[in-house]
N, C-alpha and C positions, 0 to 999 in steps of 0.2 A: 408550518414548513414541512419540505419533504423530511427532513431529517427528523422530526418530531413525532411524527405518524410512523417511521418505520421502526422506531423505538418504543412509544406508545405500544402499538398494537402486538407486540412479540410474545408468542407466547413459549417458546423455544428458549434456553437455556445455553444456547452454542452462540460464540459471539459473529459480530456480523463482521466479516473481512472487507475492506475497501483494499483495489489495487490501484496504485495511479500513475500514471504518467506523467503527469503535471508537477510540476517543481513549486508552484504557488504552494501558501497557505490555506485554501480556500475548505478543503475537509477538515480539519485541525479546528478553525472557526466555525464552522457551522457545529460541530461536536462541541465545541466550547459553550457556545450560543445552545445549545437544549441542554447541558449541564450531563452532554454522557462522555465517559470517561473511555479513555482507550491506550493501549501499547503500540510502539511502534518502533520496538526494537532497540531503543536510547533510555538508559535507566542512568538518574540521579536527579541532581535537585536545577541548580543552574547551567552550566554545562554537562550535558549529559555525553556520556559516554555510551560507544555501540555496544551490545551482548545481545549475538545471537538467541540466546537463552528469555528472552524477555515475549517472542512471539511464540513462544514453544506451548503446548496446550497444554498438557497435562502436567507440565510443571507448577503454569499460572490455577490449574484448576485446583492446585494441591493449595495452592497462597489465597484460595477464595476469589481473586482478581476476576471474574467471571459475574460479579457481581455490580464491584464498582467499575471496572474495564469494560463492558459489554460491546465493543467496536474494537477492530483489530486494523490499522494502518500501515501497509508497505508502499513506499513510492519509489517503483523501481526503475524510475532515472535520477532518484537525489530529490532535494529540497535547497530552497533557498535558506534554510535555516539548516543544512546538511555541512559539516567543514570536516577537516583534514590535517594531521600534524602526527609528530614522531611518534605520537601514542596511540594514531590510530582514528578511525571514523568517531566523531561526537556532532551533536546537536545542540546549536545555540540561538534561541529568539532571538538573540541581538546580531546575531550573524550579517544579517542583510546590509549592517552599518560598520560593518568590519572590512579591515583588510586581508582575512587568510583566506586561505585556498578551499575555494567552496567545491563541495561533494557533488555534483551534478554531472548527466550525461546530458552532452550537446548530440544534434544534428551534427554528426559528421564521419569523416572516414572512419575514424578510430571509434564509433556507438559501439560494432558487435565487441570487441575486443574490452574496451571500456565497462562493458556490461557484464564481464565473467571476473570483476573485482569486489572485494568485498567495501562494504555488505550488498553490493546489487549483485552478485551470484546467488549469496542466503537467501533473500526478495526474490527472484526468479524462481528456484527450487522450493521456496515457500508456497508461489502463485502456482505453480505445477501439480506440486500435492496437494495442496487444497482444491483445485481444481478437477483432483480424481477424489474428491471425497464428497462433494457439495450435488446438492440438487441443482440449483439455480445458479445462474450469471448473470448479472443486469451489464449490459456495454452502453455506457455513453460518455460520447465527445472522446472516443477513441478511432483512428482515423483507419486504421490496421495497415501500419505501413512500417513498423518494425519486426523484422524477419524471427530475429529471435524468439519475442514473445506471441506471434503466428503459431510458429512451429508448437510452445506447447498448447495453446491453443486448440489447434488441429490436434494434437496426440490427445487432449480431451473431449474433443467433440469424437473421436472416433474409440475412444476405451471403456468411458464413462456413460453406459446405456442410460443412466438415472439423468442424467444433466440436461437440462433445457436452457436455450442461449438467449437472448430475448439482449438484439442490439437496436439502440437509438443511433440512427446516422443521418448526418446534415447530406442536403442536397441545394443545386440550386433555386427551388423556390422556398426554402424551408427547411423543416423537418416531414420524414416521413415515417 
């Protein structure tokens, strides 16, 4: 699989950031499925709780996590496994079969404004600077139709001389 080969073959020590959009599970399983481990901002055991502090690098580099973590995951509209209560953003597998207040950004008026809450402002300012740090961007099954995450986009395509952008986008016969 894709995911197997990009871990495989690394021979770099810097872990690999995934950003997503997508609110499925589907990065989370395919990492699970080749046994590579990763942070993603929710530290504990069953229900995890948010701390910014968990995608931080040089903290984790300090805790070895580099090692067994080697993938880093923000999903900056939320997760179906993303919830919400008096104490704050936490993460629950079981979520999906629950009734509270799931953490996700929908399509709609209120996305940009919704998107400068925590923890998707941390996820944003995460995907920014790392974005002025990184050689490479892989885009795919990204449509580029949110403004926000555009704009830093565009402030890295135009700061970051090292970066090469390399996007997969559907069209109507396919891929191109």
């Amino acid at each position: 699989s894709f995911m197997e080969k990009l871990f495989r073959k690394r021979s770099s020590s810097a872990p690999v950031w995934f950003f997503t959009t997508n609110n499925d599970v589907l990065i989370e399983t395919a990492l699970d499925k080749c046994s590579v481990g990763f942070r993603n901002g929710f530290v504990g055991y069953k229900r995890k709780r948010y701390d910014p502090r968990d995608l931080e690098l040089e903290l984790n580099a300090k805790r070895g996590s580099l090692l067994s973590h080697p993938a880093r995951l923000c999903k900056l509209h939320g997760s179906i496994t993303y919830g919400e209560n008096e104490n704050g953003p936490f993460e629950d597998l079981a979520l999906p079969d629950k009734a509270e207040k799931k953490l996700m950004i929908f399509p709609a008026a209120s996305k940009y404004e919704e998107s400068h809450q925590t923890p998707f402002h941390d996820f944003q300012s995460l995907f920014q600077r790392t974005l002025s740090q990184v050689d490479t961007l892989l885009v795919s099954g990204y449509s580029f139709s949110d403004k926000h995450l555009n704009l830093r986009l565009q402030a890295a395509a135009a700061t970051n001389i090292r970066l090469t952008i390399f996007a997969f986008l559907g069209c109507m016969d396919g891929l191109i």
